[in-house]
C-alpha positions as CSV (number, residue, x, y, z in Angstrom):
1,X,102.4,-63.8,19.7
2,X,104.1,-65.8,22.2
3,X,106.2,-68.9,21.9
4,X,105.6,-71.3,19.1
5,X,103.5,-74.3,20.3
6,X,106.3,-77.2,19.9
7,X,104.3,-79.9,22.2
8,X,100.8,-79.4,20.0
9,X,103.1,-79.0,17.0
10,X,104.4,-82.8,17.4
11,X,101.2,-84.0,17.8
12,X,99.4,-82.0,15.2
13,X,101.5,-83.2,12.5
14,X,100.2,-86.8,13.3
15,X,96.8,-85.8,13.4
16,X,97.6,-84.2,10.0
17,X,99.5,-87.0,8.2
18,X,96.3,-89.4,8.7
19,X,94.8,-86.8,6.4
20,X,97.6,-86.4,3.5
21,X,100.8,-84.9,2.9
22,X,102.2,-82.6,5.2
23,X,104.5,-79.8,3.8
24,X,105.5,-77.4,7.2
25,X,106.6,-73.5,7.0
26,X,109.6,-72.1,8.4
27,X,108.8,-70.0,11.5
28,X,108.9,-66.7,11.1
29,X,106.1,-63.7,12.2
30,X,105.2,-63.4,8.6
31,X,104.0,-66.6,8.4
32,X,100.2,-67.4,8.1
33,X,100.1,-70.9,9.1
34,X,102.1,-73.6,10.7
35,X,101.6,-76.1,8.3
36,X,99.4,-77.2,4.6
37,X,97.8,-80.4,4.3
38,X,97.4,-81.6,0.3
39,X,95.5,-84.7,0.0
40,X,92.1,-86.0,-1.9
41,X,92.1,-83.0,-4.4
42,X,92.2,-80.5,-1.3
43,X,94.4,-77.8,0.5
44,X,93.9,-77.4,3.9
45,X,95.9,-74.5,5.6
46,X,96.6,-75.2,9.5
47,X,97.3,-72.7,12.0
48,X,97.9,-74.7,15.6
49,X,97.5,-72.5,18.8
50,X,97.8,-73.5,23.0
51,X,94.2,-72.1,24.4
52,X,93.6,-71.5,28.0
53,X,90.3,-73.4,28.2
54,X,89.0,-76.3,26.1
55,X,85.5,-75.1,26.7
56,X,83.8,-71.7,25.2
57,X,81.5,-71.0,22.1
58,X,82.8,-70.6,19.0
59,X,82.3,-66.7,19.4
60,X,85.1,-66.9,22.5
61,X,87.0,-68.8,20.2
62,X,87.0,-66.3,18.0
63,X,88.1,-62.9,20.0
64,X,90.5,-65.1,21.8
65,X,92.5,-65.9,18.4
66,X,91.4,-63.2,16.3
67,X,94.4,-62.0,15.1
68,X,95.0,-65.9,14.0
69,X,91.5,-65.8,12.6
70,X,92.1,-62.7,10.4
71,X,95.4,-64.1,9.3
72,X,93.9,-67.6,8.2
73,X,91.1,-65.8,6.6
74,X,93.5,-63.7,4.2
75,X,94.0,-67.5,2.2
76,X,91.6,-68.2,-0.3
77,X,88.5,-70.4,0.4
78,X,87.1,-72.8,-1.8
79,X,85.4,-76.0,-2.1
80,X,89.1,-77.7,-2.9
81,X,91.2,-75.4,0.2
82,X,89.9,-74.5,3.2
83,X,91.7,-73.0,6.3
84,X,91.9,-74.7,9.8
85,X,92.3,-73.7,13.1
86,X,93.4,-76.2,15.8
87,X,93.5,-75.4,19.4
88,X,95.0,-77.8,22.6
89,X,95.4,-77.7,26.1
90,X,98.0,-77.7,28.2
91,X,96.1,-80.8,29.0
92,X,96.4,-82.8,25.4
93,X,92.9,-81.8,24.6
94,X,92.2,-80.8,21.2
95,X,89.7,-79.2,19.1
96,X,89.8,-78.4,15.4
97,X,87.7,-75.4,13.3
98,X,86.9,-74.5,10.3
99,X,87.6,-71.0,9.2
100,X,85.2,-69.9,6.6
101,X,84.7,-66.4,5.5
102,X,81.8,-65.3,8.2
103,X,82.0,-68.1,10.6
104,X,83.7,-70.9,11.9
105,X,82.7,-74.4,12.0
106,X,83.6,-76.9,14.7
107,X,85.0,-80.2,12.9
108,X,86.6,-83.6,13.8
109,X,90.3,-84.3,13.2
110,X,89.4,-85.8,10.1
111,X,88.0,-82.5,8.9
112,X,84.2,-83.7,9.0
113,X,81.9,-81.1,10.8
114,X,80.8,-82.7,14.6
115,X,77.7,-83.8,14.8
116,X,77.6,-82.6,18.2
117,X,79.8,-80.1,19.3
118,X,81.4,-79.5,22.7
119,X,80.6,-83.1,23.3
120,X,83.9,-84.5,21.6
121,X,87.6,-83.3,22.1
122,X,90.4,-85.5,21.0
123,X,93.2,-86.1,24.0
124,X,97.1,-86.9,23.2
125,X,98.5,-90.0,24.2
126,X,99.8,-87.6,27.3
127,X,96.4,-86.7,28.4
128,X,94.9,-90.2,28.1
129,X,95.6,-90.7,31.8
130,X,93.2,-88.2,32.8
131,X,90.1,-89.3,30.8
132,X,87.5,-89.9,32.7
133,X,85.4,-93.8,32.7
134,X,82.3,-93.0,30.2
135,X,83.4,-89.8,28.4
136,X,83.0,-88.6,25.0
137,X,86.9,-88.8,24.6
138,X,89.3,-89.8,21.4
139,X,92.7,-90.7,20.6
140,X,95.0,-89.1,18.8
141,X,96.9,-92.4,17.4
C-alpha cells in the first residue's frame, strides 16, 4: 500500500551490496519483495518499508506490516534463504528482521541476530546529524 519507499530504497541497496549481489524486482503490487540478496551460499529475500516509529516490540512490528509479513512468509525458509524485513524512519533510522515462520528476529545489517535489541538502530548518512553524543548509533557507509 502506499507509495514505494524510494529514499530507504537508495540506501537499502547499500546496506545490501556489503552483503552480496543484489538483483532488484520490477515494481509492481504482485511483487513480494523489493529486492534478493545472493551471496555466501544464501538467498535472502528483502521487503524495505517507511515505519512511523523506530521504537515498538516486535509484536507492533508485526500487526503494523502484516500484510508485508504474510507476503514475505509465502517464500520458502531454509538454512541457505531466509526472508527480511527492513524498516526506516523518516529520520534515516533503520532496523532490519528476520521473518521466520512463527516469529521474527531482530538482526544487524549484516544479518547477524542483535545481541541486544532496541539498543542499536543504524542512521543514514542524512540522519547522522541528529545522533546524539554517547548513543548506541551506526552508520550506514
Amino acid at each position: 500500500r502506499g507509495r514505494p519507499p524510494r529514499q530507504g530504497l537508495g540506501d537499502a541497496h547499500r546496506v545490501a551490496t556489503a552483503r552480496g549481489t543484489v538483483m532488484s524486482f520490477v515494481k509492481n503490487r504482485e511483487n513480494r519483495c523489493d529486492f534478493l540478496i545472493v551471496g555466501n551460499g544464501t538467498l535472502v529475500f528483502v521487503q524495505v518499508r517507511k515505519a512511523r516509529r523506530v521504537g515498538g516490540t516486535r509484536e507492533e512490528l508485526e500487526r503494523e506490516f502484516c500484510e508485508t509479513v504474510m507476503r514475505l512468509r509465502s517464500f520458502p525458509s531454509s538454512v541457505s534463504v531466509t526472508r527480511e524485513l527492513w524498516t526506516y524512519t523518516r529520520y534515516g533510522i533503520w532496523r532490519f528482521f528476520r521473518i521466520e515462520d512463527t516469529s521474527i528476529v531482530e538482526i544487524c545489517q549484516d544479518g547477524k541476530p542483535l545481541k541486544n535489541p532496541f539498543v542499536e538502530y543504524v542512521r543514514t548518512k542524512r540522519a547522522v546529524g541528529v545522533k546524539k553524543p554517547g548513543s548506541a548509533m551506526m552508520k550506514v557507509s
